[in-house]
mmCIF file of the N, C-alpha and C atoms, coordinates in Angstrom:
data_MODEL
# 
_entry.id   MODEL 
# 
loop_
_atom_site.group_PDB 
_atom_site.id 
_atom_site.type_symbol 
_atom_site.label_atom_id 
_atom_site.label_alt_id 
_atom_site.label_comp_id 
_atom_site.label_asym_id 
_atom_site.label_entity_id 
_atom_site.label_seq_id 
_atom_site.pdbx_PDB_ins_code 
_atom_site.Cartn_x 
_atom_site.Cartn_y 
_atom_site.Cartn_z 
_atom_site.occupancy 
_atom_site.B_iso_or_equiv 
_atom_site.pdbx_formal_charge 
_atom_site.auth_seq_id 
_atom_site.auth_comp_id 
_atom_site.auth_asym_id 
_atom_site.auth_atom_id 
_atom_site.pdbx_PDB_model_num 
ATOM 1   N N  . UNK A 1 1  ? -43.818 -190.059 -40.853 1.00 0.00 ? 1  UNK A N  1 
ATOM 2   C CA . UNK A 1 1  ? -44.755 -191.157 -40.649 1.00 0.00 ? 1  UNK A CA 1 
ATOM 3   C C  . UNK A 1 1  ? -43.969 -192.406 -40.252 1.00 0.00 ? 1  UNK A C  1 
ATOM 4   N N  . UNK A 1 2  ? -44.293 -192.884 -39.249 1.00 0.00 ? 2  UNK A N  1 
ATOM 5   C CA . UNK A 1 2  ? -43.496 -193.745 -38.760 1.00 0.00 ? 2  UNK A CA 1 
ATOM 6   C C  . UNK A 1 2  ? -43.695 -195.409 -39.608 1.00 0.00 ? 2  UNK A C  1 
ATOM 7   N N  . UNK A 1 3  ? -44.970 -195.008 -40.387 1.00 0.00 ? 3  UNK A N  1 
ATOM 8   C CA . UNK A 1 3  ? -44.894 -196.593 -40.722 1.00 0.00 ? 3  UNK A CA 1 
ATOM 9   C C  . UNK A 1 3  ? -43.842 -196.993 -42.483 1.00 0.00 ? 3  UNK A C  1 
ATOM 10  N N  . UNK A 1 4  ? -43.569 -195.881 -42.458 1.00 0.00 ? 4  UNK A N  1 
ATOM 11  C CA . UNK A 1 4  ? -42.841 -195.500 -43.762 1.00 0.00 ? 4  UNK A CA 1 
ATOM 12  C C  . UNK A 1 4  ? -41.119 -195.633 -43.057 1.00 0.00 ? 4  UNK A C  1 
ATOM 13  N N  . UNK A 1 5  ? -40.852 -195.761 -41.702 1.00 0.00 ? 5  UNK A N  1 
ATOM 14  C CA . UNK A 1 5  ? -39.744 -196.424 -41.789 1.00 0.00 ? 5  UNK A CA 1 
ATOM 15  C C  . UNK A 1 5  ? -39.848 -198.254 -41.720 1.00 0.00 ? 5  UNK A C  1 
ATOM 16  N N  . UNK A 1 6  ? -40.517 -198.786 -42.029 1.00 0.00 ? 6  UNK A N  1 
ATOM 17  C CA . UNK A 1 6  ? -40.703 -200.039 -41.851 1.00 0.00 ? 6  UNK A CA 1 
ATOM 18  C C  . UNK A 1 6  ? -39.938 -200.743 -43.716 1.00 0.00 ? 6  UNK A C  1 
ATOM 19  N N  . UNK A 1 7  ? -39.945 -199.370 -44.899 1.00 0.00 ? 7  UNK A N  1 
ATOM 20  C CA . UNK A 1 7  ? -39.646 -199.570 -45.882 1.00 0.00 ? 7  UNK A CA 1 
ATOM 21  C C  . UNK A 1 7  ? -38.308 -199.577 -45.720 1.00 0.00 ? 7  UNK A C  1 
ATOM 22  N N  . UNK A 1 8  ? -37.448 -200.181 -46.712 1.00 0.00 ? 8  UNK A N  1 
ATOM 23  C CA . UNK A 1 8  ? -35.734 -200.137 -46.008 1.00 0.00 ? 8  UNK A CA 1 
ATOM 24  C C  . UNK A 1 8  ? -35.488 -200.457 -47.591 1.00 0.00 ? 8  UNK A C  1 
ATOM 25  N N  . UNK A 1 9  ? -34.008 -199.746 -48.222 1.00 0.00 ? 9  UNK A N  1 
ATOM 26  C CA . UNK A 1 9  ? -33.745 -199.750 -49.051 1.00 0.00 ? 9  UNK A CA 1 
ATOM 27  C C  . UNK A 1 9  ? -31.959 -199.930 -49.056 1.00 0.00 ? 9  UNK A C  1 
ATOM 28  N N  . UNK A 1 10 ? -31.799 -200.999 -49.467 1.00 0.00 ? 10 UNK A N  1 
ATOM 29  C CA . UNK A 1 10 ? -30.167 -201.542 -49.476 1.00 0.00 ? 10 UNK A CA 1 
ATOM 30  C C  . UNK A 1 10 ? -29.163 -201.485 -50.604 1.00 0.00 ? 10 UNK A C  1 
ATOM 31  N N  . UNK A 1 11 ? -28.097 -201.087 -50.484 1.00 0.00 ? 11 UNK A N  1 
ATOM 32  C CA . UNK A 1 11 ? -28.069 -201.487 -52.522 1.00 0.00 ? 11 UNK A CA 1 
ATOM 33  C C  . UNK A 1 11 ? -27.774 -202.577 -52.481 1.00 0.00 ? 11 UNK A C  1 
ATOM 34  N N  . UNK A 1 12 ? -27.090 -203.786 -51.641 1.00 0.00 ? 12 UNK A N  1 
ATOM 35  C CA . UNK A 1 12 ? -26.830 -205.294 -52.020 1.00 0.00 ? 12 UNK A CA 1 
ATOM 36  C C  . UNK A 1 12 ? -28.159 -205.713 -52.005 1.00 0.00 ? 12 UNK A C  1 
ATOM 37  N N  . UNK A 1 13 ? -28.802 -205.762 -51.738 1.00 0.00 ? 13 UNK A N  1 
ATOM 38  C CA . UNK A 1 13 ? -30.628 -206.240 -51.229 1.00 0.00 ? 13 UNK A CA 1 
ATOM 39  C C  . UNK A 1 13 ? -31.766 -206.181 -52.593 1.00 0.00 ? 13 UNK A C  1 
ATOM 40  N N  . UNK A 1 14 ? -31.956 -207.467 -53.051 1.00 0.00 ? 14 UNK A N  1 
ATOM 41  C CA . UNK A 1 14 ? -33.325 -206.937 -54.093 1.00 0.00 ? 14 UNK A CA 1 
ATOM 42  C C  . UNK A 1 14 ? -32.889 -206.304 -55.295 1.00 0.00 ? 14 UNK A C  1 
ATOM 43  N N  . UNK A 1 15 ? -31.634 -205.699 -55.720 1.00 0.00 ? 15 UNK A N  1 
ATOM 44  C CA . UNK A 1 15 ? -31.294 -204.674 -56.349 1.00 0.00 ? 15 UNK A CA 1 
ATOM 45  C C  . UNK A 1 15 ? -31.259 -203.527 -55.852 1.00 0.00 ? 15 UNK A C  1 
ATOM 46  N N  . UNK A 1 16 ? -31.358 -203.177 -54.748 1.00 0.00 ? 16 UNK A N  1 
ATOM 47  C CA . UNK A 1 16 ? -31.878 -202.099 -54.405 1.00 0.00 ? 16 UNK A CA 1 
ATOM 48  C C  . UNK A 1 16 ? -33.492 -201.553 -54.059 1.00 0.00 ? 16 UNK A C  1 
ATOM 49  N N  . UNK A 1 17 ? -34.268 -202.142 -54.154 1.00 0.00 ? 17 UNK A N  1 
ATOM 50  C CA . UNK A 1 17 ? -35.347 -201.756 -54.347 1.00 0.00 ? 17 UNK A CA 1 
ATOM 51  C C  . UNK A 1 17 ? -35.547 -202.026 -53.318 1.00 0.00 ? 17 UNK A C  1 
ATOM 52  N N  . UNK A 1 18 ? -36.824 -201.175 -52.887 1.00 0.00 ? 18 UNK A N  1 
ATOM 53  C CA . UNK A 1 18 ? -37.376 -201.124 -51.627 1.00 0.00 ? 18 UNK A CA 1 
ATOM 54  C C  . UNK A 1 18 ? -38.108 -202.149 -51.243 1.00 0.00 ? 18 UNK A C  1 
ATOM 55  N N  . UNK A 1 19 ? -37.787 -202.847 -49.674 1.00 0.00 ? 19 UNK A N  1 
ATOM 56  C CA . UNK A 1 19 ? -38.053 -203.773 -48.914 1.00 0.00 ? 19 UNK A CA 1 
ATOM 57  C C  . UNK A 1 19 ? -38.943 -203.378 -47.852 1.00 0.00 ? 19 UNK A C  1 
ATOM 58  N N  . UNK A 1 20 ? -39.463 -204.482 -47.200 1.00 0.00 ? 20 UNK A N  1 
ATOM 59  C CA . UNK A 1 20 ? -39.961 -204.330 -45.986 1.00 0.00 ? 20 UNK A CA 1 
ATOM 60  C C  . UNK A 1 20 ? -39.119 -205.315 -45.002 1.00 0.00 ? 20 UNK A C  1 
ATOM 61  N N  . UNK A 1 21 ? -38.442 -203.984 -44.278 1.00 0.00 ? 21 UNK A N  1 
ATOM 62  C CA . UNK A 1 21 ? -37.913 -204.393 -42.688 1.00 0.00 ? 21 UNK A CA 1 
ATOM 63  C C  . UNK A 1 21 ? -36.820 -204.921 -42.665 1.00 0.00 ? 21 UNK A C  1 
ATOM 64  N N  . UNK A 1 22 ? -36.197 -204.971 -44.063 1.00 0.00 ? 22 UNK A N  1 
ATOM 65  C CA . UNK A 1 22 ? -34.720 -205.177 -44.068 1.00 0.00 ? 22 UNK A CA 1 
ATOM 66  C C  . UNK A 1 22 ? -35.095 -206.523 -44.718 1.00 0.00 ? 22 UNK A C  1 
ATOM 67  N N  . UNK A 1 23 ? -36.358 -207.463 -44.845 1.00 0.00 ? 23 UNK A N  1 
ATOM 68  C CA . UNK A 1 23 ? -36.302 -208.851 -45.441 1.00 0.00 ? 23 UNK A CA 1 
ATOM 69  C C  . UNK A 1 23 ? -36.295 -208.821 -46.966 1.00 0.00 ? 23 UNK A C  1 
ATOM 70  N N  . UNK A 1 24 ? -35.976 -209.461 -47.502 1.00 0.00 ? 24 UNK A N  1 
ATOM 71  C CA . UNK A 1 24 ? -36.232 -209.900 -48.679 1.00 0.00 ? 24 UNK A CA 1 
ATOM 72  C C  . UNK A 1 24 ? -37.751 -209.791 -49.697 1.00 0.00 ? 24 UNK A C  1 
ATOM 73  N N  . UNK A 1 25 ? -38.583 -209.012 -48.799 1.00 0.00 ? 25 UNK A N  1 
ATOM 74  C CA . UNK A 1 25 ? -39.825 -209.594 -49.620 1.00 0.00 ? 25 UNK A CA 1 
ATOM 75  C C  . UNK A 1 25 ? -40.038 -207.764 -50.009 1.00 0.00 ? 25 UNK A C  1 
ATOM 76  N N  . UNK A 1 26 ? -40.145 -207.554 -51.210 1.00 0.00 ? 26 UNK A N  1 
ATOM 77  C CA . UNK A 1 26 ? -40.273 -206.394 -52.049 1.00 0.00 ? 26 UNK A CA 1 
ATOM 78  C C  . UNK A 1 26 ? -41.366 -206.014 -52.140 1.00 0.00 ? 26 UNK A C  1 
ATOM 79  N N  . UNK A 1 27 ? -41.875 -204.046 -51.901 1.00 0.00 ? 27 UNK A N  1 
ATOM 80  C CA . UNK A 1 27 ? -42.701 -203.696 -51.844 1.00 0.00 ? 27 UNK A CA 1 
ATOM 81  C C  . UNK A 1 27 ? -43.473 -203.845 -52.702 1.00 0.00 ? 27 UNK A C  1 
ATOM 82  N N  . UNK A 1 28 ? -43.147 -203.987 -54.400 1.00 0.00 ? 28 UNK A N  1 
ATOM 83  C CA . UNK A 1 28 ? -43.830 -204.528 -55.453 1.00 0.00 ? 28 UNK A CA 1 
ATOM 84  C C  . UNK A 1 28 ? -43.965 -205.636 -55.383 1.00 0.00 ? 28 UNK A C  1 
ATOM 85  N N  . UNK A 1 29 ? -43.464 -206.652 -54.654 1.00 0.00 ? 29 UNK A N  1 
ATOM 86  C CA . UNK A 1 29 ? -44.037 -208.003 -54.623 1.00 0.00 ? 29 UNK A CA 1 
ATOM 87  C C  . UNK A 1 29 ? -45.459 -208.288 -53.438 1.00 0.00 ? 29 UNK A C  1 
ATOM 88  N N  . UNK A 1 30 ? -45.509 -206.807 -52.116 1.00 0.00 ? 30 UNK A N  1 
ATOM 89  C CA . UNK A 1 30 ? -46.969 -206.893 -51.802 1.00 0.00 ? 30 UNK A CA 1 
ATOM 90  C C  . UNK A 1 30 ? -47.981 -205.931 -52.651 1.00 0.00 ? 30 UNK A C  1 
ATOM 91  N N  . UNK A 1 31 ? -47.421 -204.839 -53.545 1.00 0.00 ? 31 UNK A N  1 
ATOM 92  C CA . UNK A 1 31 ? -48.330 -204.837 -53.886 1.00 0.00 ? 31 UNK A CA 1 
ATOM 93  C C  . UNK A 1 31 ? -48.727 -205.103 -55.449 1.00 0.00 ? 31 UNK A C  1 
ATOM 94  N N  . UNK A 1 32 ? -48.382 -205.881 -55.539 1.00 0.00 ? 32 UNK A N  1 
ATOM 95  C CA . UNK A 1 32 ? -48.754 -206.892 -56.752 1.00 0.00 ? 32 UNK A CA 1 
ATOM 96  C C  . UNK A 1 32 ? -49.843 -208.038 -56.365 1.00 0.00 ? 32 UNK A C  1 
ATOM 97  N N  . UNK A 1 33 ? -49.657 -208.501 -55.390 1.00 0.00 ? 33 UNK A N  1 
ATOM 98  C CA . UNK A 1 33 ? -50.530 -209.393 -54.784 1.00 0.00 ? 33 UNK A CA 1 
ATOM 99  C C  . UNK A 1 33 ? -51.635 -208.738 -54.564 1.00 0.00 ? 33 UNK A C  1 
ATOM 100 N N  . UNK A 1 34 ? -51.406 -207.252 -53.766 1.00 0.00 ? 34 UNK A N  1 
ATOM 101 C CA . UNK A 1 34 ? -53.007 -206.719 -53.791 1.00 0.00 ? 34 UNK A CA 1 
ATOM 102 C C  . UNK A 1 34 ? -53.798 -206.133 -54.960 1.00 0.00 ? 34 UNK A C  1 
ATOM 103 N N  . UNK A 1 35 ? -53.035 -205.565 -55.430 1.00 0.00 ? 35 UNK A N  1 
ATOM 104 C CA . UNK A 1 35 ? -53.425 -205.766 -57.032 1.00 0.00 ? 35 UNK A CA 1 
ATOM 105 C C  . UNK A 1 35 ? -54.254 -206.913 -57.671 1.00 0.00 ? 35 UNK A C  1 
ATOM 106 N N  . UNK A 1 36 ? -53.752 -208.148 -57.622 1.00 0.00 ? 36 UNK A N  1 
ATOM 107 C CA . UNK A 1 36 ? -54.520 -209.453 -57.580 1.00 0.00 ? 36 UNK A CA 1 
ATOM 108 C C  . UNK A 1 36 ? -55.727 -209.854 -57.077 1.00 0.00 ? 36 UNK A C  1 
ATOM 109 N N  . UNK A 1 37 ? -55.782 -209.091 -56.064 1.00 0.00 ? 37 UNK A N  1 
ATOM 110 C CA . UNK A 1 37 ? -57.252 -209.397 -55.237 1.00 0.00 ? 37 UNK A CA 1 
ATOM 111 C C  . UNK A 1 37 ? -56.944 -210.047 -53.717 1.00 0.00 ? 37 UNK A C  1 
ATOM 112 N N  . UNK A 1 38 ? -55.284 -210.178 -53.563 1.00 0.00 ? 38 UNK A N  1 
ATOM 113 C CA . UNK A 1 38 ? -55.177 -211.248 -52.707 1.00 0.00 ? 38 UNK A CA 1 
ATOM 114 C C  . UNK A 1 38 ? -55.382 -210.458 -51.548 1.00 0.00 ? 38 UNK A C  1 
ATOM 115 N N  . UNK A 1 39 ? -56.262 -210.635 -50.416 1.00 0.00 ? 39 UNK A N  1 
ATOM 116 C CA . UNK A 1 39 ? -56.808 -210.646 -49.029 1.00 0.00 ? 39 UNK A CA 1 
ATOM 117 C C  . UNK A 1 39 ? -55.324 -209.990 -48.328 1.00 0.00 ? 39 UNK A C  1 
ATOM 118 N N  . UNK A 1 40 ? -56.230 -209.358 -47.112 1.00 0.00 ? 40 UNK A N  1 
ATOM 119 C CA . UNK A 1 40 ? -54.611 -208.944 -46.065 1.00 0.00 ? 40 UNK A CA 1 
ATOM 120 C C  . UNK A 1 40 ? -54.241 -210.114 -45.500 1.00 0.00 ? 40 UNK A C  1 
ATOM 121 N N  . UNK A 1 41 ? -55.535 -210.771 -44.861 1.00 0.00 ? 41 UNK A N  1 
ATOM 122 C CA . UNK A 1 41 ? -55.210 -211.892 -44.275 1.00 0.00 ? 41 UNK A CA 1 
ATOM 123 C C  . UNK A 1 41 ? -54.285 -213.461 -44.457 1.00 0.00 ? 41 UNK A C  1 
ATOM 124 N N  . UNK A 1 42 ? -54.640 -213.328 -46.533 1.00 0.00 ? 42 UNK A N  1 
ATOM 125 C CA . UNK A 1 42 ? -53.935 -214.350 -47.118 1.00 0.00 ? 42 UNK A CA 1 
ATOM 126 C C  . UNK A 1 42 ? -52.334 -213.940 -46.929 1.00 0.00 ? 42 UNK A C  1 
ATOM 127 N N  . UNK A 1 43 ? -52.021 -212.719 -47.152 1.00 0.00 ? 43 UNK A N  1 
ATOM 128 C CA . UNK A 1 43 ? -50.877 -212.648 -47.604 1.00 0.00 ? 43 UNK A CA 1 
ATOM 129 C C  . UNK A 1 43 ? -49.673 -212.492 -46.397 1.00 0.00 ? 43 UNK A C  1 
ATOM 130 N N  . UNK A 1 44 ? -50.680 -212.050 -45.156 1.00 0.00 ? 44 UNK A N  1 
ATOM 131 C CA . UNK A 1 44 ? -50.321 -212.638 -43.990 1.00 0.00 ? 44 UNK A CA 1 
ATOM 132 C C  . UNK A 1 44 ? -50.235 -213.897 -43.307 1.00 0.00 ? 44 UNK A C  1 
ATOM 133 N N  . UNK A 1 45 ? -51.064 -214.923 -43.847 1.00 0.00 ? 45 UNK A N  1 
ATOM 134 C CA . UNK A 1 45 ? -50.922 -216.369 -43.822 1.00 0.00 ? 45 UNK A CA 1 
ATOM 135 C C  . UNK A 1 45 ? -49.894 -216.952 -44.391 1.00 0.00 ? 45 UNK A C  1 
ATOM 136 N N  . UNK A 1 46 ? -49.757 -216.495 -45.586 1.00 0.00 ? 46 UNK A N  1 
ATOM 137 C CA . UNK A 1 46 ? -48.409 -217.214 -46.077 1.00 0.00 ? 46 UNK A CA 1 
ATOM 138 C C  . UNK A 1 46 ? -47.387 -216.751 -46.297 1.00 0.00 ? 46 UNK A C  1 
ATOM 139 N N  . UNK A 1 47 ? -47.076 -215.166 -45.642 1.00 0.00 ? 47 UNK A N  1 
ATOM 140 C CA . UNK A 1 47 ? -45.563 -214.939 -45.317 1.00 0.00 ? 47 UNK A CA 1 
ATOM 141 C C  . UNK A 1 47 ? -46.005 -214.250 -43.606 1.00 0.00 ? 47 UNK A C  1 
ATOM 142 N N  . UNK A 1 48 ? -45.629 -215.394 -42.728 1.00 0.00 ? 48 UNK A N  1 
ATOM 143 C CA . UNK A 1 48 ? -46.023 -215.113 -41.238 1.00 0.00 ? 48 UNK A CA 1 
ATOM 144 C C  . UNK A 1 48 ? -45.244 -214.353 -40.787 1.00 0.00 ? 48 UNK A C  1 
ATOM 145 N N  . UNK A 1 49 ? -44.154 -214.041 -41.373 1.00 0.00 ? 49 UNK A N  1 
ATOM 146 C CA . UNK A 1 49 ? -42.779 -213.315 -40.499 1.00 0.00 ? 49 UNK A CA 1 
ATOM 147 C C  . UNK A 1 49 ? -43.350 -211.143 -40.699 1.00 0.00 ? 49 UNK A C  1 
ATOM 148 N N  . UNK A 1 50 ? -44.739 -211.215 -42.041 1.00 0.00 ? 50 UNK A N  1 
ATOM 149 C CA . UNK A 1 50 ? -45.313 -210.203 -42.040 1.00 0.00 ? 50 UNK A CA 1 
ATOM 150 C C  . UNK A 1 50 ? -46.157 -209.471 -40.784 1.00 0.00 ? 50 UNK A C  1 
ATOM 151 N N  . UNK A 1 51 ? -45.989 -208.517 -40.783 1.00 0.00 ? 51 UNK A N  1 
ATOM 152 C CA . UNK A 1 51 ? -47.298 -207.747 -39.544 1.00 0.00 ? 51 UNK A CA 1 
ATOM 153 C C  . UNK A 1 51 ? -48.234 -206.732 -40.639 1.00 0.00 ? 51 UNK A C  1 
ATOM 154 N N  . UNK A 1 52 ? -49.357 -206.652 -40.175 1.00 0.00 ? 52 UNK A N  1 
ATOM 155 C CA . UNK A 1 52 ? -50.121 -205.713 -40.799 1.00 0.00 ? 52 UNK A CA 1 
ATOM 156 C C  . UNK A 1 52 ? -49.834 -204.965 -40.824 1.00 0.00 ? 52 UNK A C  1 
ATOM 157 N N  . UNK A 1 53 ? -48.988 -204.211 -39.797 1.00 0.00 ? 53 UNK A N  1 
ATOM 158 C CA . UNK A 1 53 ? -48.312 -202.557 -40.513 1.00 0.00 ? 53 UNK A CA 1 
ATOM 159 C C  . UNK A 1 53 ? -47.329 -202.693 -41.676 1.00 0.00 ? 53 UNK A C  1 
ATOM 160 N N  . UNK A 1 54 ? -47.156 -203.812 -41.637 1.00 0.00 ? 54 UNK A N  1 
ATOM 161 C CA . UNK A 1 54 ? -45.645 -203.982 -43.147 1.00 0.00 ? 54 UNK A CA 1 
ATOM 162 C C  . UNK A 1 54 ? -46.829 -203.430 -44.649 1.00 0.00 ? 54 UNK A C  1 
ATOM 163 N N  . UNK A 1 55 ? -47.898 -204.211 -44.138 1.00 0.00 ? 55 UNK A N  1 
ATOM 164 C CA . UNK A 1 55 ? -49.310 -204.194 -45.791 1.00 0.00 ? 55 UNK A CA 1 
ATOM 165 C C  . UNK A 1 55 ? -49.146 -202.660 -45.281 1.00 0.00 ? 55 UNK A C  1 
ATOM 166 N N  . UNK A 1 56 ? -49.686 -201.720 -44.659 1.00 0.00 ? 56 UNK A N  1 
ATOM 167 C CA . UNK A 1 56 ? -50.117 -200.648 -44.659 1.00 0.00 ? 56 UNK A CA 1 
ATOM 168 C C  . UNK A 1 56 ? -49.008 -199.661 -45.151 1.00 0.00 ? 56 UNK A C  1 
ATOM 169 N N  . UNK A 1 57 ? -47.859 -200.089 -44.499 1.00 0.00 ? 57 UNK A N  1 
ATOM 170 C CA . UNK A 1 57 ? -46.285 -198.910 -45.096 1.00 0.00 ? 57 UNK A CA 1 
ATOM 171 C C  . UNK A 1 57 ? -46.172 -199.426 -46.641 1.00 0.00 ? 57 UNK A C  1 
ATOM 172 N N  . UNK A 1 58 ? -46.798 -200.748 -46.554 1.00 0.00 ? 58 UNK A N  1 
ATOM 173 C CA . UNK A 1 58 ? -46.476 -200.779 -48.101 1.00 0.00 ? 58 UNK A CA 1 
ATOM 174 C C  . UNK A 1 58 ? -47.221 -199.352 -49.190 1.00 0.00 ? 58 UNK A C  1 
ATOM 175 N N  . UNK A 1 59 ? -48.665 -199.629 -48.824 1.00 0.00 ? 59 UNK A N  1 
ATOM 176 C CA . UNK A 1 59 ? -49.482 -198.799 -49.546 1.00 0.00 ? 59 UNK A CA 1 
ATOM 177 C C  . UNK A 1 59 ? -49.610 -197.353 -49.329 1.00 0.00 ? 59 UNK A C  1 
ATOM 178 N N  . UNK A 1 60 ? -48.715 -196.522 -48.184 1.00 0.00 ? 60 UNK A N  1 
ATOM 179 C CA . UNK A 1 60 ? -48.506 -195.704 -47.984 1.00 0.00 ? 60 UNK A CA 1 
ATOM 180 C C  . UNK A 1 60 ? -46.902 -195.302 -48.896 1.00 0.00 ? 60 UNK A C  1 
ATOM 181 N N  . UNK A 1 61 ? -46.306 -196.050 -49.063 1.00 0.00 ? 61 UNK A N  1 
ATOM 182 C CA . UNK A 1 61 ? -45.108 -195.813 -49.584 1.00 0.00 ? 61 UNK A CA 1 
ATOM 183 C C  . UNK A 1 61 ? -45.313 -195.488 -51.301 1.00 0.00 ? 61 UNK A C  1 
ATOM 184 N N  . UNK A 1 62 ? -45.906 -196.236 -51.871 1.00 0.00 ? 62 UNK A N  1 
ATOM 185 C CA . UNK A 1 62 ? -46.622 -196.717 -52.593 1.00 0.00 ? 62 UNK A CA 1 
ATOM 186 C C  . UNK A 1 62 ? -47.351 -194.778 -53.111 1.00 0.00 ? 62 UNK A C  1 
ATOM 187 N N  . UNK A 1 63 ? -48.212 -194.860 -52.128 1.00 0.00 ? 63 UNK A N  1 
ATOM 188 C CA . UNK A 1 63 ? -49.120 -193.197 -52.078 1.00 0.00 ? 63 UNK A CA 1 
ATOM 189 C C  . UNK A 1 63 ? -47.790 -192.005 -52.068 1.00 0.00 ? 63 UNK A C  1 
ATOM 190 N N  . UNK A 1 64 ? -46.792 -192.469 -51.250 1.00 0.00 ? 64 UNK A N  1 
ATOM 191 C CA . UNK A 1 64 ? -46.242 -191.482 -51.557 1.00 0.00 ? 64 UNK A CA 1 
ATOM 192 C C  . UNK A 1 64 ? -45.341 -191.168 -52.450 1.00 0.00 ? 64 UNK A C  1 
ATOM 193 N N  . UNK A 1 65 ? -45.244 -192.450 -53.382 1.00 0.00 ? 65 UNK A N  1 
ATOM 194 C CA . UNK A 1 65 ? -44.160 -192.517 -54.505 1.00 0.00 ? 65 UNK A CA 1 
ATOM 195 C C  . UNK A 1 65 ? -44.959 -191.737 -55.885 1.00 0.00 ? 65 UNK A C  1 
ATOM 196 N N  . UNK A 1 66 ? -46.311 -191.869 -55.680 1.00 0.00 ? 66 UNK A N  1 
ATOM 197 C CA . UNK A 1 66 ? -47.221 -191.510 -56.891 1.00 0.00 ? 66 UNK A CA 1 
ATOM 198 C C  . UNK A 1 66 ? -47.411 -189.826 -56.689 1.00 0.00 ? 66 UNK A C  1 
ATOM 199 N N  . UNK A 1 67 ? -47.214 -189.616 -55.106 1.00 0.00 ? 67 UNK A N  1 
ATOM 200 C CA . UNK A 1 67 ? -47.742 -187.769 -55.339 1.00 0.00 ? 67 UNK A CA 1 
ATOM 201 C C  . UNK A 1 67 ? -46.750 -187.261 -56.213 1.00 0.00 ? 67 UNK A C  1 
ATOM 202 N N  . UNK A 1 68 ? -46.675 -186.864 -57.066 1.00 0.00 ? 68 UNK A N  1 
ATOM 203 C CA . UNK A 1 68 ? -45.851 -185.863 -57.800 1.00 0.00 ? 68 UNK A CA 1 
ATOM 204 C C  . UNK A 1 68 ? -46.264 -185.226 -59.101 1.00 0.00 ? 68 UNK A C  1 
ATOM 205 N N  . UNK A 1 69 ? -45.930 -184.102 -59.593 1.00 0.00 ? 69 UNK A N  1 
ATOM 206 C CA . UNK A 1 69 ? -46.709 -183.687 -60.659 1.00 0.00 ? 69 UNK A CA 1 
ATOM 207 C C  . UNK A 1 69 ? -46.208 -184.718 -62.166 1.00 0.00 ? 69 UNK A C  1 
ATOM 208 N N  . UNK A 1 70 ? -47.025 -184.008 -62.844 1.00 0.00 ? 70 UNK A N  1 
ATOM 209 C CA . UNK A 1 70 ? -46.606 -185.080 -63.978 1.00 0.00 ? 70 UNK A CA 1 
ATOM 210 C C  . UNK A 1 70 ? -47.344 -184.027 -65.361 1.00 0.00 ? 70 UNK A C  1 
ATOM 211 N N  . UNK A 1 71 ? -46.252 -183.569 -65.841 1.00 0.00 ? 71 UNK A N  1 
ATOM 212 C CA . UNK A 1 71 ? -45.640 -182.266 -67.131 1.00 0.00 ? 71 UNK A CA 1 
ATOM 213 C C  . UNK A 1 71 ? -46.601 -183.227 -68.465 1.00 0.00 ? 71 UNK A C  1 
ATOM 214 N N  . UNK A 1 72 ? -46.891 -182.376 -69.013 1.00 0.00 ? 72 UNK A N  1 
ATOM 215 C CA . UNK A 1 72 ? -47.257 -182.818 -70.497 1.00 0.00 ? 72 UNK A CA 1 
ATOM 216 C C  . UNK A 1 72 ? -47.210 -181.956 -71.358 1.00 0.00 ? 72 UNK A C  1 
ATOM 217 N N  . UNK A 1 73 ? -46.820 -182.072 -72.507 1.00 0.00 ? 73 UNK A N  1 
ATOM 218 C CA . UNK A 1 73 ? -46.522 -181.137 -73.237 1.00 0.00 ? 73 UNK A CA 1 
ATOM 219 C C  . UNK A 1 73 ? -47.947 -180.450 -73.709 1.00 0.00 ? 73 UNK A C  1 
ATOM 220 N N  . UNK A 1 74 ? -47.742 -178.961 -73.933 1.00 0.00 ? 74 UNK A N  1 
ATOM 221 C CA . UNK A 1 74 ? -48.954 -178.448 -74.597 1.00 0.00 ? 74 UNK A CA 1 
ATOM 222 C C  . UNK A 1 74 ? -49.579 -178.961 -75.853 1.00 0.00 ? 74 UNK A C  1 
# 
C-alpha cells in the first residue's frame, strides 16, 4: 500500500517512533487529535506542511498495527 510508505521510522527521530514523511509530527500525535474530535480539515489548517494522504496513512497504519491476534488464557 503505497500510502503506508508515507510512515517513516528513524531511530534518532521522535525516539523512534513512527513519523509522517520523515517530519517530526508523530503518528500518535495525529491520531490523538482524531481521537479528540479534531476535523481533517482543522488539523490540516494548522500543520500546513500536512497532505490528506499523511491523515489517511496515518489511520491505515494505525489499522494495520491493531490486526493481530490477541491469546487469552483459558
Amino acid at each position: 500500500m503505497r500510502l503506508l510508505e508515507r510512515i517513516t521510522v528513524e531511530p534518532g527521530k521522535c525516539g523512534g517512533r513512527p513519523c509522517i514523511r520523515g517530519m517530526r509530527i508523530r503518528v500518535t500525535d495525529i491520531l490523538g487529535m482524531l481521537a479528540e474530535g479534531v476535523a481533517h480539515e482543522e488539523i490540516l489548517k494548522d500543520f500546513p506542511y500536512l497532505e490528506p494522504d499523511d491523515i489517511k496513512a496515518t489511520l491505515a497504519y494505525a489499522a494495520r498495527q491493531t490486526d493481530h491476534a490477541v491469546l487469552q488464557p483459558a
